[in-house]
N, C-alpha and C positions, 0 to 999 in steps of 0.2 A: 225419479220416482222412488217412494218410501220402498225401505225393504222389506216390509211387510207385504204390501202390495204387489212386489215382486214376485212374492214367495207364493200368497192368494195364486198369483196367472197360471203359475206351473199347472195348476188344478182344474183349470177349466177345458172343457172338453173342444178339441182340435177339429174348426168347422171342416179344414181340409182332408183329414185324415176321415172323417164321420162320414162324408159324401165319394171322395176321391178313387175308392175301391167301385163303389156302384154304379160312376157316374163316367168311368171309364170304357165299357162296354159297349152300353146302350148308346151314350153321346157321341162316340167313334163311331158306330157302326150308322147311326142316324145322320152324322157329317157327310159319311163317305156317300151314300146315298140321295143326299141333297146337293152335296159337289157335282157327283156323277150328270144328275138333273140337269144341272145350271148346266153344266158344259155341254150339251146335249143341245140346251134351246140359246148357246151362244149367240149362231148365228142368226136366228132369230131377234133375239136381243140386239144383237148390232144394228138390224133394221132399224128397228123403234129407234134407238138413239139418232141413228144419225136423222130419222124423221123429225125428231124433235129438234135437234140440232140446226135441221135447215128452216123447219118451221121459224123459230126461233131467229135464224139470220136474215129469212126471208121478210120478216116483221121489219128487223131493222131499218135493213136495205129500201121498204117501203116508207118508212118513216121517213130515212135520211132523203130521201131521193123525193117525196111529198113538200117535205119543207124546204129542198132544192129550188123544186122549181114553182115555188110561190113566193119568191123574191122577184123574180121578171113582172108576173101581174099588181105584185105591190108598187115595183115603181113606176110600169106605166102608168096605173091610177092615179097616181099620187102629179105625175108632171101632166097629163091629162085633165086633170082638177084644175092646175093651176092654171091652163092655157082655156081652157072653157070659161075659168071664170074674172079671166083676164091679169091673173095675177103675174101672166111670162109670155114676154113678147117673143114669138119664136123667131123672126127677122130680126132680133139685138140679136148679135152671136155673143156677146158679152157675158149677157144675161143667162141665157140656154149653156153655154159651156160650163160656168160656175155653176147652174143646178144639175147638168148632168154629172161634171166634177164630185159635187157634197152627193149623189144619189148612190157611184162608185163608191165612195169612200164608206157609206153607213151598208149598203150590201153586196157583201166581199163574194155571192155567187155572182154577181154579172163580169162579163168580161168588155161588154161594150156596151154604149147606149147613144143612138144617132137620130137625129130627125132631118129628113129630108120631104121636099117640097114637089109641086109640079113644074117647075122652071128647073128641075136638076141640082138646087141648091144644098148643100149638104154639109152636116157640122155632127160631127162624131168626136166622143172621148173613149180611147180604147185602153184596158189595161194590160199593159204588154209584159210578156215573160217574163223580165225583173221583177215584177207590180208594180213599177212607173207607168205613170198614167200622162195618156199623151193626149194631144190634139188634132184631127184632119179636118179642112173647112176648105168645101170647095163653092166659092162665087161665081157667078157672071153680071159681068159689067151691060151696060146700057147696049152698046154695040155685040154684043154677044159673048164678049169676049171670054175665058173661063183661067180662074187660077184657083192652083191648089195649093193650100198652105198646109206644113207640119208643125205641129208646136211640140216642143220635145221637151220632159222634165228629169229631175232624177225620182228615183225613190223615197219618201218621204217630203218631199220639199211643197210646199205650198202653192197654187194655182200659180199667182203670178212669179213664182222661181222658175222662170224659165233657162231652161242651157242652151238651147238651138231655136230656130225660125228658119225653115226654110220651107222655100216653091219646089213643087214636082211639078215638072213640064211637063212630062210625059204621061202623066197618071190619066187614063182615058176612061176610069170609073164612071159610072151614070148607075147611081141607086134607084132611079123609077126603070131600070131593064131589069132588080133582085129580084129574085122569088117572095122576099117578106113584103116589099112593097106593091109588088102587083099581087098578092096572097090580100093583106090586109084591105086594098082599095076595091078588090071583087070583093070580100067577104061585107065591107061597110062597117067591121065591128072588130074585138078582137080576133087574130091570126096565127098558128102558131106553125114552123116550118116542120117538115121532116128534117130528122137529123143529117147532116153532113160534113163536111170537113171544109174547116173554114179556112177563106184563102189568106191571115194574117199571118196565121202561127200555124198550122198545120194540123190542128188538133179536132177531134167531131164536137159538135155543141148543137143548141139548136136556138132560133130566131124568134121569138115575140112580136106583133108587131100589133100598131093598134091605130087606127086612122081618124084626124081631128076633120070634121065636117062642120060650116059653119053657117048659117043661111042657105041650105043643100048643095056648096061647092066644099069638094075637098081639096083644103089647103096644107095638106102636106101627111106623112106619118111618122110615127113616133117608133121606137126600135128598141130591140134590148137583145145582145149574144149571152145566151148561157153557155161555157164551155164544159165540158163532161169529164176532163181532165179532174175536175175535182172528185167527181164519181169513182175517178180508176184509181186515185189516191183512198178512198174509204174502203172500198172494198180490198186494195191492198194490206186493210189493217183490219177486215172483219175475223171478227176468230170464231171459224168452222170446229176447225179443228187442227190437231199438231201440223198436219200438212194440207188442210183442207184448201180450195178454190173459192171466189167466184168469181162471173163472170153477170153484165148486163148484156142482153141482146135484143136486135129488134126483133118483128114478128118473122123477118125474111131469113134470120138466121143470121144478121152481120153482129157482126161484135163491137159494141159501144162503147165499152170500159171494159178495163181488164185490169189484173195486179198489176200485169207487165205493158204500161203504154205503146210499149214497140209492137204490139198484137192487135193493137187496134185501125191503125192506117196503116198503109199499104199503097204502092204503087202499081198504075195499070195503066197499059198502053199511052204513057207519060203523064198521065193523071193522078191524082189520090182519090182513092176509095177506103169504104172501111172495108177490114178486113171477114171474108164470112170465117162461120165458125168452122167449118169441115175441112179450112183450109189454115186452121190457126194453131202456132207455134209450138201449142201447148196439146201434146198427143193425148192427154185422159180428154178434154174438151174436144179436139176434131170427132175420138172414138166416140164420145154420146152427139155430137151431132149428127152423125151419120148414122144413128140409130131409128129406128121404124117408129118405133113409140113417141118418139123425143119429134120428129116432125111430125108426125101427126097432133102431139099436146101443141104445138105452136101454130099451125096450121087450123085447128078444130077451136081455139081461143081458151082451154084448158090445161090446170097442171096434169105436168107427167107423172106415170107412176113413178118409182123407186128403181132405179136401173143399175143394172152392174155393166162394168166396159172392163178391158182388158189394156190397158196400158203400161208402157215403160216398164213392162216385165213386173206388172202388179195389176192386182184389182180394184176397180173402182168404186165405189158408190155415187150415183150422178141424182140430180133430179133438175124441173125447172118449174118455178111458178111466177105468173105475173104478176108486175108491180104498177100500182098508178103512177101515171107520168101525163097529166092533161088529157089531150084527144088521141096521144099515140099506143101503142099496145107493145109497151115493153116488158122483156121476162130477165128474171135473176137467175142464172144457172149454176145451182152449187155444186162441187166435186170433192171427194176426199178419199181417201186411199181405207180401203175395208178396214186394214190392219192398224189406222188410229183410232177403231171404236173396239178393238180387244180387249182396253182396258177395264170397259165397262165388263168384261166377259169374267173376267179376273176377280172386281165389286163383288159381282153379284155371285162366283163361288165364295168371297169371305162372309159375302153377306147370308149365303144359304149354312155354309158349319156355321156360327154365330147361332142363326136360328135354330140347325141341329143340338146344340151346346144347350141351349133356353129349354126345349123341347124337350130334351133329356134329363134335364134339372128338375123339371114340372111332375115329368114320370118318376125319379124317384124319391122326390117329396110324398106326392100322394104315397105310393106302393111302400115308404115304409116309416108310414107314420111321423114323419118327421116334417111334416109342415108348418104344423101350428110354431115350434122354437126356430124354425128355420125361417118363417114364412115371417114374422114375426120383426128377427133381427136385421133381415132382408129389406122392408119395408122403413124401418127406422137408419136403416143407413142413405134408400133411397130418398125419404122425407128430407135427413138431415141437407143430403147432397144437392136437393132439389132446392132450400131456400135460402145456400152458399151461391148457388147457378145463380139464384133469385136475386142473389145479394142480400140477403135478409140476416143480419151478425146479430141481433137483439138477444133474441133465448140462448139461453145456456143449456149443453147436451147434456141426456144422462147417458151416461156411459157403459149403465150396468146392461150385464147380459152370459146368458148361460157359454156364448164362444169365446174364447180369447180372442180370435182374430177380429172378430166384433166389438169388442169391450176397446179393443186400442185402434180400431176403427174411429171408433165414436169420440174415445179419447184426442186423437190427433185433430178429426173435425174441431172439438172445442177448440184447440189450442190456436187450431187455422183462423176460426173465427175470433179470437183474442184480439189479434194480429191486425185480419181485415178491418174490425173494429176502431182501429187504429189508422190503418190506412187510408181508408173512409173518408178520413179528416181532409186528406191532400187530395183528392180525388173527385171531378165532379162524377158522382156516381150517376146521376141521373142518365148522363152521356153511354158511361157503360152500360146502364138498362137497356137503352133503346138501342146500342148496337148488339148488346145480346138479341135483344127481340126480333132483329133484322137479322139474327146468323150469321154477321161478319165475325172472321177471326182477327182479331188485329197483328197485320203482319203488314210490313213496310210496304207502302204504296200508294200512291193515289190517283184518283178519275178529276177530269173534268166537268165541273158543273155549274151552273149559273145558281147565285145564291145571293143573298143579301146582307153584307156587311156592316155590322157594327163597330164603331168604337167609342167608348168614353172616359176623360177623364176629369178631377180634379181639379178646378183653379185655385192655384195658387195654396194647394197640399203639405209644401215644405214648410211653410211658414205658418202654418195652422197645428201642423203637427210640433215645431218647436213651442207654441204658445198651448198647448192644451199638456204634453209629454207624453211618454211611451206608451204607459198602460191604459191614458184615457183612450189614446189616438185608437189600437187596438180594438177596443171596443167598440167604439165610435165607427169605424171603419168596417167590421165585420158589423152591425147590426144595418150600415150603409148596401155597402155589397150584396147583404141576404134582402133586402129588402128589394133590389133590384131587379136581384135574378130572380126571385118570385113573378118578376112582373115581366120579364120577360120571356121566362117558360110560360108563365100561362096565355101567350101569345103564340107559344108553339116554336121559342128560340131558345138554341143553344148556345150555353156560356161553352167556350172550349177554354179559357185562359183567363186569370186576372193577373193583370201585369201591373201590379205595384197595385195604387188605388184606382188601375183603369181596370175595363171591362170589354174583351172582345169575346163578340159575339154574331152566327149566323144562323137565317133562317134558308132552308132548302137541304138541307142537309146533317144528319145522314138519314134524313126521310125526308119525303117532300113532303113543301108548306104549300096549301090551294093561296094562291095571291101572296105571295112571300112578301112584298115589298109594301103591301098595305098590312100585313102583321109586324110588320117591323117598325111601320112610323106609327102604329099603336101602340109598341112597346115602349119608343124613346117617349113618345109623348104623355104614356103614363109614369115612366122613368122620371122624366121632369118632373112632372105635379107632384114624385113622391122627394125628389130633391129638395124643392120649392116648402113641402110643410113639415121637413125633418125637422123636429126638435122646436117647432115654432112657439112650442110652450116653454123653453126657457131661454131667455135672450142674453145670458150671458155667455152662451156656447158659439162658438165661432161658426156661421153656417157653410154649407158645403154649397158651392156651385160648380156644376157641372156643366161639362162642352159634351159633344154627341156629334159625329161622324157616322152619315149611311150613304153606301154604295151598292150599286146588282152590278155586277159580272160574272166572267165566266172563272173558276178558278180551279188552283188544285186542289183536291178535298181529300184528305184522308190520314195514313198514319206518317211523321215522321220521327227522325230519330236515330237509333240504334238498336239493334237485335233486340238487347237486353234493357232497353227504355225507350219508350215512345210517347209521341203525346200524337191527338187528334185533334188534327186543326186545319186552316188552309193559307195558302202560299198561293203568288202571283201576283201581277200589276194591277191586279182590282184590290186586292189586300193592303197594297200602300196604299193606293189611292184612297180608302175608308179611314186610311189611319191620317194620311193629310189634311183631310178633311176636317177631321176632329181640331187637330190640329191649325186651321185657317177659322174657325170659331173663334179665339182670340183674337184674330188677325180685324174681326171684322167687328167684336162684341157680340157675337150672337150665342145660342145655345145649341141648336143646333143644325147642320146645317145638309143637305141631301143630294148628291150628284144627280146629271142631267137624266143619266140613263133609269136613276131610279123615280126620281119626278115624272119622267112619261108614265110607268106603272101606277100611279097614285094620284096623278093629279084630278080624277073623275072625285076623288074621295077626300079631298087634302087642301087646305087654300096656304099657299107658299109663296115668298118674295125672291126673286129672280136676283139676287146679292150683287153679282159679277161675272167674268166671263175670264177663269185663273186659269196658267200654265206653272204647275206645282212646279216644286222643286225635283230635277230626276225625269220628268216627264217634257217632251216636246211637242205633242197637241193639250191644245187649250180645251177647256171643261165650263161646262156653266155650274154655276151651286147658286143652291136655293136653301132660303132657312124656311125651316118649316116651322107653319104655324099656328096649325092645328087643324081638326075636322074642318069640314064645312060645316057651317050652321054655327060654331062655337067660338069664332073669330071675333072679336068687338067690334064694330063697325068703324071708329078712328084708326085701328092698326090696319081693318083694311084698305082706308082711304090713304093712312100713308105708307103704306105699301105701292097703292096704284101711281101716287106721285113718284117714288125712290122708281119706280118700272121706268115711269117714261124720262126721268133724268137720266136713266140709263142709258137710252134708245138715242137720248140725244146727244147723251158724251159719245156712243161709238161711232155718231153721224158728225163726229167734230163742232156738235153748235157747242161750244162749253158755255155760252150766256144762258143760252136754255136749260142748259143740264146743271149750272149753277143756282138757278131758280128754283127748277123742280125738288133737288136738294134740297135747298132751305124750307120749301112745302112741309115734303116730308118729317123732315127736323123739328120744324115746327109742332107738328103733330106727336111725334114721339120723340120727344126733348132727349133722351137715352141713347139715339142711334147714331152709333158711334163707325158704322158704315157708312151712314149718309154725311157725317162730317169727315172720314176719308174722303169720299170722293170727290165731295165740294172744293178738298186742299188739290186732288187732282184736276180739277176741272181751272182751281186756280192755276196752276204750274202750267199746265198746256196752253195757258190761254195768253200766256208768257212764252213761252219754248215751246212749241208746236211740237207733236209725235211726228218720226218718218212717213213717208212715204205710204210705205208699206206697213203699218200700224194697224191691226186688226181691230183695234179694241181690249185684246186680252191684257192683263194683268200677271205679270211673272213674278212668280214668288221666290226668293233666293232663300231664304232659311225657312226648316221643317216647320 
């Protein structure tokens, strides 16, 4: 700073010193008395909170436990469809083990799924402890005779990876003496059991069942175990509070789930039972169930009020309200110890002097006259500060003002926005807007969320950029880039990264997208079209083509890094698997190309070519990907036709006809002389047809390089 300017500060009047005398009195003595206040309606306040607090967990617990148990009725529906409309012999056990096998595999709440008949016949996949999935299939022979077979796998291993085969002799099970089959075959329609403790594994769950009639004889029922084991694993992770509970109960008071599994079954008269709550491990939970209010809300089908218990030489905060669970009547019981909502107690005295402070600022502005240069400078510091918050570096401060402490206020602002200005440049700022607007702080960590992955890049970049040189490329590439991400924000995606000339990008986060997975094959598909007529007015520029990688999964979303640098982005197996993808666009000549999980969301809206069915490099289940082709309605009627030819050459290569699937090929090829997928597989269909695949040959395609 000039030393003139130096010299000017000494002269201006000291905002601190002008207020500081006045504002010490009144401001104290108005803290002290709004402190007093707060600490007065403390415990009052801790009520509210921890109200909202269980409200709040109670939401959860009903959500998780809603979406629970609507995977049982998805897959009975789904194998009930097929057996109605003839598409699953239920006497092939072949047939019925491999769709109940693929039904486990896609929904990780069931723990069993069995169909049993009126002859006693019975074929069950159960997923056991390890999460190997196993087999029991019990027959009888012409003569009566009855064997039970175990098919044993490991973990991961594919249906026919079998480790063991073996007979139980002694196994004296008869599924039409369970409660779900004689449940289901009275009811005539769907069934659902009371919870119990299931005799595999020891754990409470509860039964599904749903009974196939066919010309008014029923021929067997269908089965599904939900275990609740998964329940006492979510609510061991719900956050009440620093040491809050909860607990699931049914309406009799037995305890369904809990943090601690060992509280939920119990042994009785050599039996397992669940365990009730007035008898259960955890002394703040026995103390509210044996409270008068607490069975009367469970009892009357109402929440409790707000209860205090006395436990483990502390007090409690208890309450219980019910969650949907089908046709049963279960309640979420949350617990927390008083003395973790203090904090709130503590807030809201900082929060009452703060307002004391404000209050007292107000009073002596008006009372002496000093508002208008106070009120003034006040305002321009807040303006300024507000569209730094904003992000807003454009205008330039003025600085002047009758305070020093103001004048270098305002000064420092400038100098910050010089800076940010600057920063700006490396920053996708848009990212920081909307996490300002969401009120996250960025501080290391992240959630999991199902989101929609992108990625793209460049073909063949290196060698465009030696032939155009540095400063063209540069330009070239940032007016590529911006042009993209335009079209991909205004689909409602976020860029988090360009890695070199690529572009990763996700929709669902850090705000949800309505339909994420059909804003995102709008985005790549306007992406293309704007690849496709970059520069299309001068032909002597080398043009850009691009590959496109989309994936939906579950992943980790938020900041990582180090303290002092972070970037926001997301991590996990759905993150490679987008970036593979991108990647397998080469592989195949396509543009771009969309995993299986995201084509279910899209394909009502989307007409797509089923490529292949890959085990990427790094991963050991196989993926189908599809290239995507564009809306419905916008498709050419030839690429649809040879699209439907490359489908069924498909169908026929992984049914080992390779004469057929060589055929349909050349169909296709035919059609779109360019597809450079259809002339891989034709060379594939040639090799096989020479050297047969194993045995055990899926169909997939294993990719050994990224």
């Amino acid at each position: 700073m000039p030393a003139d300017s130096s010299s000017r500060l000494r002269w201006y009047a000291s905002l601190r010193i002008t207020i500081a005398l006045l504002l010490t009195g009144m401001v104290g003595l108005t803290a002290l008395v709004l402190v007093g206040v707060a600490w007065r309606s403390g415990r009052t306040s801790s009520l509210v909170v921890s109200h909202d607090l269980m409200t709040q967990a109670t939401r959860a617990a009903d959500e998780r436990i809603g979406r629970f148990l609507e995977q049982p009725s998805a897959a009975l529906s789904l194998v009930l469809a097929d057996l109605q409309q003839g598409a699953l012999d239920p006497w092939d056990n072949d047939a019925v083990e491999a769709r109940f096998y693929n039904t486990l595999k896609v929904f990780d709440a069931l723990s069993m799924m069995a169909w049993a008949d009126e002859d006693g016949d019975f074929l069950m996949v159960r997923r056991m402890p390890d999460g190997a999935l196993w087999t029991k299939s019990i027959r009888h022979d012409h003569d009566g005779t009855r064997h039970t077979w175990w098919t044993e796998r490991r973990l991961g291993g594919s249906r026919k990876a079998i480790t063991a085969l073996r007979e139980d002799h002694n196994d004296t099970f008869d599924p039409r003496t369970r409660p779900w089959y004689r449940g289901a075959k009275a009811a005539g329609g769907p069934y659902w059991t009371d919870v119990y403790v299931f005799f595999t594994d020891h754990l409470p769950g509860v039964t599904a069942a749903v009974p196939w009639v066919e010309d008014g004889h029923l021929q067997g029922v269908l089965a599904v175990d939900v275990s609740l084991g998964a329940v006492s694993r979510f609510l061991h992770s719900l956050h009440l509070s620093q040491h809050g509970e909860a607990f699931l109960l049914g309406q009799d008071g037995r305890i369904l789930a809990a943090p601690d599994a060992g509280d939920v079954v119990v042994e009785q008269d050599g039996a397992l039972a669940l365990h009730a709550a007035t008898d259960s491990h955890d002394p703040a939970l026995a103390a509210l169930a044996a409270t008068p209010d607490f069975a009367r809300a469970l009892e009357g089908g109402h929440p409790s009020p707000m209860l205090r218990v006395t436990a483990g030489g502390q007090s409690w905060i208890g309450a219980a309200r019910p969650v949907g669970a089908g046709d049963s009547d279960w309640w979420v019981a949350m617990l927390a110890p008083e003395g973790d909502f203090l904090g709130a107690v503590q807030r809201l005295a900082r929060s009452s002097l703060l307002a004391g402070l404000l209050f007292g600022l107000a009073t002596v502005l008006v009372s002496l006259l000093l508002s208008r240069r106070i009120a003034t400078s006040l305002e321009r510091l807040v303006e300024e500060s507000g569209r730094v918050r904003a992000l807003q570096f454009d205008d330039r401060v003025d600085a002047s003002s009758p305070f020093r402490e103001v004048h270098e206020v305002l000064s420092a602002f400038e100098g910050m926005k010089i800076g940010l200005r600057s920063l700006q440049k490396y920053l996708p700022m848009r990212l920081v807007r909307v996490l300002l607007e969401a009120g996250e702080e960025p501080r290391l960590g992240a959630d999991l969320v199902e989101v929609t992955l992108m990625f793209s890049d460049i073909e063949g970049f290196t060698t465009i950029s030696e032939a155009l040189g540095p400063s063209v490329v540069a330009t070239r590439l940032g007016d590529y880039l911006g042009r993209l991400t335009r079209a991909i924000q205004a689909h409602n995606g976020t860029v988090t990264q360009y890695i070199g000339d690529g572009i990763m990008a996700l929709w669902g986060a850090p705000l949800p997208v309505p339909d994420q997975a059909q804003a995102a094959c709008h985005a790549v598909l306007d992406c293309r079209d704007i690849v496709r007529g970059l520069w299309a007015d001068e032909p002597e520029v080398p043009r850009f083509r691009t590959r496109f990688g989309l994936h939906t999964a579950q992943v980790a979303v938020g900041h990582f890094g180090t303290e002092d640098r972070i970037v926001y982005t997301a991590m996990g197996d759905g993150v490679n698997l987008a970036s593979r993808l991108e990647g397998l666009c080469k592989h195949y000549g396509v543009e771009v190309l969309v995993s299986e999980e995201t084509w279910r969301r899209v394909q009502d809206a989307f007409e797509a070519r089923r490529v292949d069915f890959v085990r990427v490099k790094g991963k050991r289940e196989a993926v189908g990907v599809y290239e995507l082709l564009g809306e419905k309605g916008t498709v050419h009627e030839d690429l649809c036709r040879a699209r439907d030819r490359y489908e069924a050459g498909l169908r026929a290569y992984r049914e080992r006809r390779w004469s057929d699937a060589r055929g349909a090929f050349l169909d296709a090829l035919s059609l779109r002389p360019d597809d450079a997928a259809a002339e891989q597989m034709i060379a594939r269909c040639d090799g096989y047809a020479t050297v047969p695949p194993p045995d055990d040959w899926t169909g997939a395609h294993t990719m050994t390089v990224k």
